[in-house]
DSSP file (Angstrom, degrees, kcal/mol; ACC not computed):
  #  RESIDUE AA STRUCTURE BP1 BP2  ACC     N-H-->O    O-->H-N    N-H-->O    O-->H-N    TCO  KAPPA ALPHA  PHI   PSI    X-CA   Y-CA   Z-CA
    1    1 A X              0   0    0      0, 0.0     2,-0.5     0, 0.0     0, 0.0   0.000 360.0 360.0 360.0 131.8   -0.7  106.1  -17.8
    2    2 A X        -     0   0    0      2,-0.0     2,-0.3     0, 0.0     0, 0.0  -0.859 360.0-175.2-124.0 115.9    2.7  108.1  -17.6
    3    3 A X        -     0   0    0     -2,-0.5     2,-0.5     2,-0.0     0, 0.0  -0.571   9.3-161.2 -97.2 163.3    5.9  105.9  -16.4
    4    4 A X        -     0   0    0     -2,-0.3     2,-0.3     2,-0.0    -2,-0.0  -0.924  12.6-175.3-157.8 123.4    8.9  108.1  -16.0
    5    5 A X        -     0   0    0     -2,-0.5     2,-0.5     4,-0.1     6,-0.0  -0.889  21.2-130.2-118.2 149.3   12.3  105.6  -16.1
    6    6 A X        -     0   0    0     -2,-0.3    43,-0.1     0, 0.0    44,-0.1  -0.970  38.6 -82.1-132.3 148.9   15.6  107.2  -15.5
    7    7 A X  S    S+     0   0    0     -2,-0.5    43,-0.2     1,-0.2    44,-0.2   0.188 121.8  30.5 -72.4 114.8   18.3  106.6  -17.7
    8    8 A X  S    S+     0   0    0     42,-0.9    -1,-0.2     1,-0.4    43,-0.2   0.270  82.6 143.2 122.8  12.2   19.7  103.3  -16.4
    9    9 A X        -     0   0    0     41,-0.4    43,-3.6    40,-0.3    -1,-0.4  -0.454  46.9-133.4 -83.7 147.0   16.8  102.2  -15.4
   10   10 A X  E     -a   52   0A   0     41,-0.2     2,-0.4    43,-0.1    43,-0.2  -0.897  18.2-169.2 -75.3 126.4   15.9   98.0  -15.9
   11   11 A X  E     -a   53   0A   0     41,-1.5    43,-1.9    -2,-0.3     2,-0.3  -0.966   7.9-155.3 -91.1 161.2   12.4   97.1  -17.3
   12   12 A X  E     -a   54   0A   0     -2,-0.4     2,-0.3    41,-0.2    43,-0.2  -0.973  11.1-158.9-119.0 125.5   11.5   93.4  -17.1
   13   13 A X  E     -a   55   0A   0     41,-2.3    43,-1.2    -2,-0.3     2,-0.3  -0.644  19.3-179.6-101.8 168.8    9.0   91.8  -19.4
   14   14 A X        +     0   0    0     -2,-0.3    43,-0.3    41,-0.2     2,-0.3  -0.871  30.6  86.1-155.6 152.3    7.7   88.3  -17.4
   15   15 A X        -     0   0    0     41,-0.3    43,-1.2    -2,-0.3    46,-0.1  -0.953  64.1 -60.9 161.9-153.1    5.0   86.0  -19.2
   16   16 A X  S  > S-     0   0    0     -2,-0.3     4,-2.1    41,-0.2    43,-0.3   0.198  81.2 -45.9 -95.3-144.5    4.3   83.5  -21.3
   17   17 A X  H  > S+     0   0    0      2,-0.2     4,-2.4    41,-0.2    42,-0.2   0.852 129.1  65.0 -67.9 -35.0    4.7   82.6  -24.9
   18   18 A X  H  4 S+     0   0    0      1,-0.2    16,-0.2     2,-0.1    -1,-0.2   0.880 110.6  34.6   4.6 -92.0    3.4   86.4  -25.5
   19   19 A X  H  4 S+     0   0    0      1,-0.2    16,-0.3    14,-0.1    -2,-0.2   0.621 112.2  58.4 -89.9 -38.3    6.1   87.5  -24.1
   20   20 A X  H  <  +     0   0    0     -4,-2.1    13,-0.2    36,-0.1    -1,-0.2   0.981  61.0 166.7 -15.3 -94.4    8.5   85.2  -25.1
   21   21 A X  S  < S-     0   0    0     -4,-2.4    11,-1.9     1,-0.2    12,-0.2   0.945  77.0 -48.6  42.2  62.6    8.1   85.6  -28.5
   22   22 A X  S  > S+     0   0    0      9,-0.2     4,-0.6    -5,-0.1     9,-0.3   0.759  84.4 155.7  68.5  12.9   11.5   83.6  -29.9
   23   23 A X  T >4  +     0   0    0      7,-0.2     3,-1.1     1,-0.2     8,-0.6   0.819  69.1  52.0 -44.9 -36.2   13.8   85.5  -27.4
   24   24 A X  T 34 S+     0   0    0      1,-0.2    -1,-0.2     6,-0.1     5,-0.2   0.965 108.6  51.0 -44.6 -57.8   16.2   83.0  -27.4
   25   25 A X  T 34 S+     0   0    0      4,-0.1     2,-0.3     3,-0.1    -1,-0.2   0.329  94.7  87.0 -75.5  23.1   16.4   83.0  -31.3
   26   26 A X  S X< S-     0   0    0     -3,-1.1     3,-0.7    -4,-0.6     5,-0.1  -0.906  83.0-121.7-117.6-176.2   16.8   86.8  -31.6
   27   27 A X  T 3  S+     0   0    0     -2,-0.3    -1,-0.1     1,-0.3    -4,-0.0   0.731 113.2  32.5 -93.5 -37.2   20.4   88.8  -31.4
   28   28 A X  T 3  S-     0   0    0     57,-0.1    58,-0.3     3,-0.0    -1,-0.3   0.469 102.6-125.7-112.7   7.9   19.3   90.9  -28.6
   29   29 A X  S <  S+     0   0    0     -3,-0.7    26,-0.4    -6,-0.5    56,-0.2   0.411  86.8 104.1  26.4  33.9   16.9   88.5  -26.5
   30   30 A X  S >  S-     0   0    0     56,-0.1     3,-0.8     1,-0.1     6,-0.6   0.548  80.0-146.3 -97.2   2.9   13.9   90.8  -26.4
   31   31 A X  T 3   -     0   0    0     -8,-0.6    -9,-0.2    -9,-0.3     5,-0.2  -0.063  37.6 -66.4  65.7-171.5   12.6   88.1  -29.2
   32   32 A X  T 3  S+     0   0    0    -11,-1.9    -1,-0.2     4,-0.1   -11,-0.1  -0.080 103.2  73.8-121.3  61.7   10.5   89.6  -31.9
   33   33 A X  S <> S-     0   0    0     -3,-0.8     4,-1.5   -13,-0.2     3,-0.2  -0.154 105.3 -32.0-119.5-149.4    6.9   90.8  -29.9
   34   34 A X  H >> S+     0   0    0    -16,-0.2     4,-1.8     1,-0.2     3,-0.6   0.823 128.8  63.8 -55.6 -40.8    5.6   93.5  -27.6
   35   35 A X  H 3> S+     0   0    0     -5,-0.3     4,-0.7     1,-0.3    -1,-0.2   0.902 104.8  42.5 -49.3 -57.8    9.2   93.6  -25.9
   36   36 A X  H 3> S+     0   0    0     -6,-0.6     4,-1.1     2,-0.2    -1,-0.3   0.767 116.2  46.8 -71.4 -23.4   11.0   94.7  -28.9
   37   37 A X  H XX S+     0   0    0     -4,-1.5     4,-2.7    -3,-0.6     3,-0.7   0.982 112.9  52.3 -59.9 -58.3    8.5   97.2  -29.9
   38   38 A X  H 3X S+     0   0    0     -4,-1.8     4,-0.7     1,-0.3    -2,-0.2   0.480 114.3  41.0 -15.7 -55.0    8.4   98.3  -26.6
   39   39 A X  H 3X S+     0   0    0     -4,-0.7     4,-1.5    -3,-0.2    -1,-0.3   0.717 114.9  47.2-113.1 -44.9   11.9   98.7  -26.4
   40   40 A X  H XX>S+     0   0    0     -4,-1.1     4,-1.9    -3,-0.7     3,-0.8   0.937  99.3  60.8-149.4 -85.5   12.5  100.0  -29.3
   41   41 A X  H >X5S+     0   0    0     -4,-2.7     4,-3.3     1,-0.3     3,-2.5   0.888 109.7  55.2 -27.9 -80.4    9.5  102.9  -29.5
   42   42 A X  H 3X5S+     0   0    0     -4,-0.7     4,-1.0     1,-0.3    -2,-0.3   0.775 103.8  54.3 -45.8 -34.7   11.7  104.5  -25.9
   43   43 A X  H X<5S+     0   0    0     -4,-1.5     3,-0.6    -3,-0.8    -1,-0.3   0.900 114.9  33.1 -71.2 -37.4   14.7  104.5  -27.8
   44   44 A X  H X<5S+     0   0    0     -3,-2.5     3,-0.7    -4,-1.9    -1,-0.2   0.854 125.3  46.7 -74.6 -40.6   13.3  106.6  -30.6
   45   45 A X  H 3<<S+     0   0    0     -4,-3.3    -1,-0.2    -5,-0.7    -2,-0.2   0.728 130.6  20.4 -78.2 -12.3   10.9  108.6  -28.0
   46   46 A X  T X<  +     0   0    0     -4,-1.0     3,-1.2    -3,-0.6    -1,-0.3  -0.343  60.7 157.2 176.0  62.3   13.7  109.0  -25.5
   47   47 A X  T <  S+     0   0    0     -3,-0.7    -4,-0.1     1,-0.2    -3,-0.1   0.275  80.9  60.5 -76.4  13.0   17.1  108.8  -26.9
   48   48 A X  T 3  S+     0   0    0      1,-0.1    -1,-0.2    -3,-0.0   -41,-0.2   0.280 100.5  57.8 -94.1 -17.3   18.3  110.8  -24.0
   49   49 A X  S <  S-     0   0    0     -3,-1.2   -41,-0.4    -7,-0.2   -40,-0.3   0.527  75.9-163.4-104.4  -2.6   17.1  108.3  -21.6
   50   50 A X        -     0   0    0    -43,-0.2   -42,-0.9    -4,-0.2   -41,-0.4   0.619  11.9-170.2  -5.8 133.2   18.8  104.4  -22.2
   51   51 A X        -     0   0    0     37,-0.4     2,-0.5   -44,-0.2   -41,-0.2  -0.828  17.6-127.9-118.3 157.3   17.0  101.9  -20.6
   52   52 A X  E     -a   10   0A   0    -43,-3.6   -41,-1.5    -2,-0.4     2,-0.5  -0.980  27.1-158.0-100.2 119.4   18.0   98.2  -20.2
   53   53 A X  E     -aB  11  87A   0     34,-1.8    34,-1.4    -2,-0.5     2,-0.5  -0.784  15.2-179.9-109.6 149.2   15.7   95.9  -21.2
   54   54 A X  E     -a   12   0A   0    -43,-1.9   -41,-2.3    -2,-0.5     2,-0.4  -0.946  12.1-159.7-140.6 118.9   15.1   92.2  -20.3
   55   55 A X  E     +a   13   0A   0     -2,-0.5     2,-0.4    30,-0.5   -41,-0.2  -0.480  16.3 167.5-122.2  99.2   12.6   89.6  -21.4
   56   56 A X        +     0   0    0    -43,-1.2     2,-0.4    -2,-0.4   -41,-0.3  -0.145  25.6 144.0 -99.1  27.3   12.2   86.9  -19.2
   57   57 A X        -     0   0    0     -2,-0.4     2,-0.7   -43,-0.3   -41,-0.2  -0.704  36.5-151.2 -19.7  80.8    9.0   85.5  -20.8
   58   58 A X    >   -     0   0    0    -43,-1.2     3,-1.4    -2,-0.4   -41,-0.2  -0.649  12.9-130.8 -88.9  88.0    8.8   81.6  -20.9
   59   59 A X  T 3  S+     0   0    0     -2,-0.7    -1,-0.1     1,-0.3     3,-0.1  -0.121  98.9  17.3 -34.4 137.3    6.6   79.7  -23.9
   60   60 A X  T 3  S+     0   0    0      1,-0.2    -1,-0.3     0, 0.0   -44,-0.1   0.191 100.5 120.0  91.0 -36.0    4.3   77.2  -22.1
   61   61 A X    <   -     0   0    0     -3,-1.4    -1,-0.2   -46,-0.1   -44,-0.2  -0.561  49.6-144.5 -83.9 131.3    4.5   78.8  -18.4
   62   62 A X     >  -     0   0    0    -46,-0.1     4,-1.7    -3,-0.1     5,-0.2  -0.329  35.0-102.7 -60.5 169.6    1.6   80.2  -16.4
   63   63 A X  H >> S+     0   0    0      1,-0.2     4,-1.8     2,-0.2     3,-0.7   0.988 122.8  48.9 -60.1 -77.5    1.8   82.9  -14.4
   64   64 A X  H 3> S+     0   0    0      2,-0.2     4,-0.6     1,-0.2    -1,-0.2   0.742 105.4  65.5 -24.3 -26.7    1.9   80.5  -11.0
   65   65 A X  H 3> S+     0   0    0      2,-0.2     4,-0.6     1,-0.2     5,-0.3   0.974 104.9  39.3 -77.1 -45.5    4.6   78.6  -12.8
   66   66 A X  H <X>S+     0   0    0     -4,-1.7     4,-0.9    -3,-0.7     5,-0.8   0.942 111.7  56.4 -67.9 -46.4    7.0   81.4  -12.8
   67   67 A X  H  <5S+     0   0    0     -4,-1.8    -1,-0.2    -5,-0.2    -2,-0.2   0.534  96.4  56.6 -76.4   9.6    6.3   82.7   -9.5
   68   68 A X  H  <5S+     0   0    0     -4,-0.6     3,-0.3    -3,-0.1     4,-0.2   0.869 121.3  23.9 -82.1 -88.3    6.9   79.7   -7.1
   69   69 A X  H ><5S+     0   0    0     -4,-0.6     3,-0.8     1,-0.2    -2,-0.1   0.895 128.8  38.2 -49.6 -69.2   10.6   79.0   -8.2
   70   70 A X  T 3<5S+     0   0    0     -4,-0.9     7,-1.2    -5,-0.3    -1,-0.2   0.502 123.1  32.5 -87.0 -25.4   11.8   82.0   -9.6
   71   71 A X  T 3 < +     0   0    0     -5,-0.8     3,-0.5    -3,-0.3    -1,-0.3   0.062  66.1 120.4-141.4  51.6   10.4   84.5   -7.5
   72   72 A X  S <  S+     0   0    0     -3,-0.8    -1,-0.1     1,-0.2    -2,-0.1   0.793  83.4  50.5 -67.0 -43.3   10.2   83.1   -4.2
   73   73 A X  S    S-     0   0    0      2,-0.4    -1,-0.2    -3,-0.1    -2,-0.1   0.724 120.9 -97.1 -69.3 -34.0   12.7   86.2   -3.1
   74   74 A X  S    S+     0   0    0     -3,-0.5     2,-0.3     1,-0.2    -2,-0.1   0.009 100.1  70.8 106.6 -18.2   10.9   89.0   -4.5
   75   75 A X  S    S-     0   0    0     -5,-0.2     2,-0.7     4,-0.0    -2,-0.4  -0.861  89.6 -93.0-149.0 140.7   13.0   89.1   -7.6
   76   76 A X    >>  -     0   0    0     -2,-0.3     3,-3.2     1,-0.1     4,-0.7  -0.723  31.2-140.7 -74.7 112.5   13.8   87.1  -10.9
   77   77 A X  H 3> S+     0   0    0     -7,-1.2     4,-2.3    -2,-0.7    -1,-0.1   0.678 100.1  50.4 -33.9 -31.9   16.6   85.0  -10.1
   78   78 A X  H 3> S+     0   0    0      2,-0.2     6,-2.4     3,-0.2     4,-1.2   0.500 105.5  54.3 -69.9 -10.3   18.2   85.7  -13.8
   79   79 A X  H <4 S+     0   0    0     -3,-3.2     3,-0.5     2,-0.2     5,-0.2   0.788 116.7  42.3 -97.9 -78.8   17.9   89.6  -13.4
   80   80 A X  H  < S+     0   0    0     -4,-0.7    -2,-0.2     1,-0.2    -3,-0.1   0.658 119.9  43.7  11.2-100.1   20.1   88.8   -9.7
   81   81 A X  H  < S-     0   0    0     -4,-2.3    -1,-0.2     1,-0.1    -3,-0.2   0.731 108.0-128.1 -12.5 -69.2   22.3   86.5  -11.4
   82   82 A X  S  < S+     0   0    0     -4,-1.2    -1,-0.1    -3,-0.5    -4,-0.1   0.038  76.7 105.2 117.9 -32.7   22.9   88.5  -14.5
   83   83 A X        +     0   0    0     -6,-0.1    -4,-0.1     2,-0.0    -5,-0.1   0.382  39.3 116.0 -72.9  -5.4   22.2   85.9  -17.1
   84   84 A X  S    S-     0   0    0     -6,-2.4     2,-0.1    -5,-0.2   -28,-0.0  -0.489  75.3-106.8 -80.6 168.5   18.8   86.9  -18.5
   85   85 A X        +     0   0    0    -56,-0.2   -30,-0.5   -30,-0.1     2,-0.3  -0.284  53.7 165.6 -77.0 156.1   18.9   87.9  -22.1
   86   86 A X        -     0   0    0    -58,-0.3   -32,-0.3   -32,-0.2     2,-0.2  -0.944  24.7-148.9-169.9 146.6   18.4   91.7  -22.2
   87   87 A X  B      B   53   0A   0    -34,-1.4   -34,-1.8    -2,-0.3   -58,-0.0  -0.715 360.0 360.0-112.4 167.2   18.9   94.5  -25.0
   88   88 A X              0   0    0     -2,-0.2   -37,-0.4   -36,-0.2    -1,-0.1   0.487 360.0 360.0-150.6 360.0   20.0   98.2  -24.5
């Protein structure tokens, strides 16, 4: 699969404890899983490109659990908002 971002582009990670992975406790809140790899690999692969990255990944939540509240709109309220944890 070939994703083409351009530079300023958000991605959003959404899940569970996965995806979570400690986000709170690390410095940049992509925690210390797939996010940060994730994130981390594009910067190397495509230091011409800066992305923003966000992981709004929730220990303990299903998939239904997040989408009732949170994304009722279309949208993660935190991305909206402004508040979710995010690296760049």
């Amino acid at each position: 699969m070939t994703i083409t971002l351009r530079p300023g582009s958000t991605v959003m990670f959404a899940g569970d404890s996965i995806t979570d992975c400690q986000r709170l406790a690390s410095e940049d809140g992509l925690g210390f899983g797939y996010p940060l790899r994730d994130a981390g690999e594009w910067g190397l692969r495509h230091p011409d490109r800066p992305v923003n990255w966000l992981n709004t990944g929730i220990a303990g939540q299903k998939v239904m659990d997040r989408a009732k509240p949170r994304w009722a709109g279309g949208r993660d309220d935190r991305v909206q908002s402004g508040d979710a944890h995010g690296g760049g």
